[in-house]
C-alpha positions in Angstrom: 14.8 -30.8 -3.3 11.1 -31.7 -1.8 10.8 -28.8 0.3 8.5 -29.4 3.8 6.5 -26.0 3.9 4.5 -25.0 6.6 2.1 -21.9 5.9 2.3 -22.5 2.3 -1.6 -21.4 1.2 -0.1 -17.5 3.1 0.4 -14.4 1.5 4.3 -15.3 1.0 3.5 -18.7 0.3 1.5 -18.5 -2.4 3.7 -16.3 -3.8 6.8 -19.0 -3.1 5.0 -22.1 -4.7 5.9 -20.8 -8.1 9.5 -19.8 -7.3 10.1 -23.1 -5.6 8.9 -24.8 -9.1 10.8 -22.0 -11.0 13.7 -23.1 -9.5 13.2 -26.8 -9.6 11.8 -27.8 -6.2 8.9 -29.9 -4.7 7.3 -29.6 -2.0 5.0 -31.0 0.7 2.3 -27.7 2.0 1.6 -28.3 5.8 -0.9 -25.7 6.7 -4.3 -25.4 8.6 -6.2 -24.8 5.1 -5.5 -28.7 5.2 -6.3 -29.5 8.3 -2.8 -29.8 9.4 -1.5 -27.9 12.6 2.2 -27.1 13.5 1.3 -27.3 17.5 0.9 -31.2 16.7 4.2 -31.9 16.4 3.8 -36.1 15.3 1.5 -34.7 12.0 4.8 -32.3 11.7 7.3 -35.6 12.2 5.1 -37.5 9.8 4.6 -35.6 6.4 8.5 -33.9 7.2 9.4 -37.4 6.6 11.2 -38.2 3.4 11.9 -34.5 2.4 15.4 -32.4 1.8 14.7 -29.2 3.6 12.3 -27.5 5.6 10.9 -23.9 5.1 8.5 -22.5 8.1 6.2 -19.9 7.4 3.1 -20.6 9.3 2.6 -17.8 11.7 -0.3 -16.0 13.7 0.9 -12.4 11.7 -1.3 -9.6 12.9 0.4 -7.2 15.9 -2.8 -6.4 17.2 -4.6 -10.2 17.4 -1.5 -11.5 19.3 -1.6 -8.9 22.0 -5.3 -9.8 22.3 -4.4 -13.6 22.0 -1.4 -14.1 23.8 -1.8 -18.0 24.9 -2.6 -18.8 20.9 0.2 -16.5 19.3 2.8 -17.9 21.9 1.5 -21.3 20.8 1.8 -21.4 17.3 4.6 -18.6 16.8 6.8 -19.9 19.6 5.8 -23.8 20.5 5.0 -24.5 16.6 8.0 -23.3 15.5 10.0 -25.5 18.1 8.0 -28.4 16.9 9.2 -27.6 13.1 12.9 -26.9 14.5 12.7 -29.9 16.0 11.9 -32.3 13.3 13.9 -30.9 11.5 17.1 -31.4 13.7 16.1 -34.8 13.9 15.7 -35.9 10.3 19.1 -33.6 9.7 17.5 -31.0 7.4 18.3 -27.4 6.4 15.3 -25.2 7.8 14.2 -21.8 6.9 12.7 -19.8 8.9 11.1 -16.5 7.9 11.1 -14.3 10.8 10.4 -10.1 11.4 12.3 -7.2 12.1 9.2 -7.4 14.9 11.9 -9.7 16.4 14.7 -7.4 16.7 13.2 -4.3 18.1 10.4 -6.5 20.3 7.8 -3.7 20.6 4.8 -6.2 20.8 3.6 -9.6 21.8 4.5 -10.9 18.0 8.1 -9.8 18.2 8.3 -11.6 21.1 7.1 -14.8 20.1 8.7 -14.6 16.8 12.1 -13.8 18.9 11.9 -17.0 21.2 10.7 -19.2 17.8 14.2 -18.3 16.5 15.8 -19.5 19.5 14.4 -23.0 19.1 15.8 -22.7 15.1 19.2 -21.8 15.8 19.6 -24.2 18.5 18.9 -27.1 15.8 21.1 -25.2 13.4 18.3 -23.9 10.8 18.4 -20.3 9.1 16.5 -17.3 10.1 15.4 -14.4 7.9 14.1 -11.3 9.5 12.3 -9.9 6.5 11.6 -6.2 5.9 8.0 -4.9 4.7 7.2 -7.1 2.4 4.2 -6.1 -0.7 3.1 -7.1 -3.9 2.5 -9.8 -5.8 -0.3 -12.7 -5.6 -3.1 -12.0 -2.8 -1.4 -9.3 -1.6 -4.7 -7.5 -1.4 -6.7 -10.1 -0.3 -4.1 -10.9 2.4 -2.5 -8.1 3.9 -3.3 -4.9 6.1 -0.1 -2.8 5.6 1.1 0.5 4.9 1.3 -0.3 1.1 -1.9 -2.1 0.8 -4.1 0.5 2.8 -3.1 3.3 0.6 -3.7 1.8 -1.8 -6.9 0.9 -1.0 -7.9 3.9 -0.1 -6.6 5.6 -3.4 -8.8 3.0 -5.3 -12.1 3.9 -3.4 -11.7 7.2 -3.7 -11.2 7.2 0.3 -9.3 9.2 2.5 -5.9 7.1 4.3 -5.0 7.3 7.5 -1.4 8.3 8.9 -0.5 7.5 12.8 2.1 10.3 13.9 3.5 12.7 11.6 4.2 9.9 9.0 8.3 10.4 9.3 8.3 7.1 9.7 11.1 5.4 7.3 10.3 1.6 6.7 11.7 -0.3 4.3 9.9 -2.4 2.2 10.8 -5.4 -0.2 8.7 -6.7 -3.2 7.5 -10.5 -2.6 9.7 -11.6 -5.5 12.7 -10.5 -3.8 11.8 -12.1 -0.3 11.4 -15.5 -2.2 14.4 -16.1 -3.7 16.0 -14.8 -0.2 13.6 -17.7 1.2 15.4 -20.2 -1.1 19.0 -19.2 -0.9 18.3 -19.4 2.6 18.4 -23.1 1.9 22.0 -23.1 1.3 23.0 -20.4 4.1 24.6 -21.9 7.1 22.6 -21.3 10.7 22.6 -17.6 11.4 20.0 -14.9 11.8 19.8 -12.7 8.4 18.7 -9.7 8.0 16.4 -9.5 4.6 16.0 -6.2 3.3 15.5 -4.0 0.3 17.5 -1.0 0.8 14.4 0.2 -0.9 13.4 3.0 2.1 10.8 5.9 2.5 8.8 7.5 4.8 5.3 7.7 5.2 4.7 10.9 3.9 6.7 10.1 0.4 4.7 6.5 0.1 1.6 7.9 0.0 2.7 11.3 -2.3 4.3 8.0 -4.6 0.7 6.8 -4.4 -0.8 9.9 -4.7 -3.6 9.3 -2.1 -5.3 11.9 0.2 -5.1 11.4 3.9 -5.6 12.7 7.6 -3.2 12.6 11.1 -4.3 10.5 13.5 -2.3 9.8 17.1 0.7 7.9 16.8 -0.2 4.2 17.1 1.7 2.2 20.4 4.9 0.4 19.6 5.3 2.6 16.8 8.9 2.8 15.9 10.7 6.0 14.0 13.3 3.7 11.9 14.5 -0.2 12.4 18.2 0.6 12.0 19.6 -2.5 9.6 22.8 -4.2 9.8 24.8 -4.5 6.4 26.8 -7.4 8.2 23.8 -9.5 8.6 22.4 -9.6 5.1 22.1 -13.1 3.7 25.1 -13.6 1.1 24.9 -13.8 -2.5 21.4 -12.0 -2.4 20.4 -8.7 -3.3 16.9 -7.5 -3.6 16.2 -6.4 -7.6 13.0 -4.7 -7.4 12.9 -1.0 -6.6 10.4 0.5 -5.1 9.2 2.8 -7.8 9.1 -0.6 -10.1 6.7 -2.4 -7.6 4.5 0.3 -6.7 3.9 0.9 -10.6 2.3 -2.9 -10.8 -0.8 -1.4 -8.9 -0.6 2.4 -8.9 -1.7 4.1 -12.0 
């Protein structure tokens, strides 16, 4: 298939281009490293325009910038997401969205927009994933700001991590390899919202004792969330994540 992928130069993205190839596909990378911008929907009509299937990533990600930007995250995460869905309910192709458990539980201003941009996807019958934690892989450092990624961080500079509450927190997290190939099965899924996770949970407190970095209590952060129940019935079919946790963490932690 030639694939139309928005957000493709992303953390996830770069990490899909090789599984895309791996499993045979082209594909045509829409994203703002190029200039190209899903809020103008006729740029999105144009280079959509001759290819099998869509996969949307492009997304303003960070919790914090979106509450602070609410006009710009509502613009691309909700408005840029209805110009993709749109497309591609006109030129009849499969879409895959890749969505957050953010959606779900909709404790902040990216939830939210991420929640109405699966509205616009479903009603032109495309496919979204709400994806667990996701870590590891190519640029993960460079790219991301999560729980994994700070520790270790901090582990490497000899620094001390921070923990917001009492770090009971249970999260579940999924290696990048395992999100991709949920991304392309996705493909062939009908039009439903999927819930993409490892089964691969800890808390807080055991992530960073897997780690093994120091670190200090600080105040429990706002929209903080003790445990994002998941639903067995919504897991995409024929999928099943096949890294484990202890296997991921030992590609960076020594």
């Amino acid at each position: 298939m030639k694939l139309f992928c928005s957000g493709l130069d992303g953390y996830i993205g770069n990490n899909l281009k090789m599984a895309l190839k791996d499993a045979g596909h082209s594909y045509v990378t829409f994203d703002l490293t190029k200039g190209l911008d899903i809020r103008d929907i006729e740029a999105v009509r144009h280079h959509m325009a001759g290819c099998d299937g869509v996969i949307h990533l492009a997304a303003i990600l960070a919790g914090g910038y979106c509450d602070n930007h609410i006009m710009e995250a509502i613009e691309t995460n909700t408005l840029g997401t209805s110009n993709v869905a749109e497309a591609a309910g006109e030129f009849g192709l499969p879409m895959v969205f890749t969505s957050t458990f953010a959606a779900k539980i909709l404790v902040n201003t990216y939830g939210l927009t991420k929640r109405l941009g699966e509205y616009f996807v479903l009603k032109n019958k495309g496919t979204v994933l709400r994806l667990s934690n996701v870590y590891g892989g190519k640029e993960y450092f460079k790219r991301k700001t999560s729980v994994i990624s700070n520790f270790v961080n901090a582990k490497n500079r000899n620094e001390v991590a921070t923990i917001f509450g009492d770090g009971t927190q249970v999260r579940d997290f999924m290696h990048v390899t395992d999100a991709c190939q949920a991304i392309i099965k996705g493909l062939s899924t009908p039009s439903s919202i999927y819930e993409v996770y490892a089964g691969m949970e800890a808390n807080i407190l055991d992530l960073a004792e897997m780690i093994g970095v120091k670190y200090v209590f600080k105040p429990i952060q706002v929209g903080d969330v003790a445990k994002v129940e998941h639903d067995p019935h919504t897991l995409i079919p024929n999928w099943k994540a096949q890294v484990t946790l202890e296997e991921g963490l030992k590609q960076f932690v020594c």
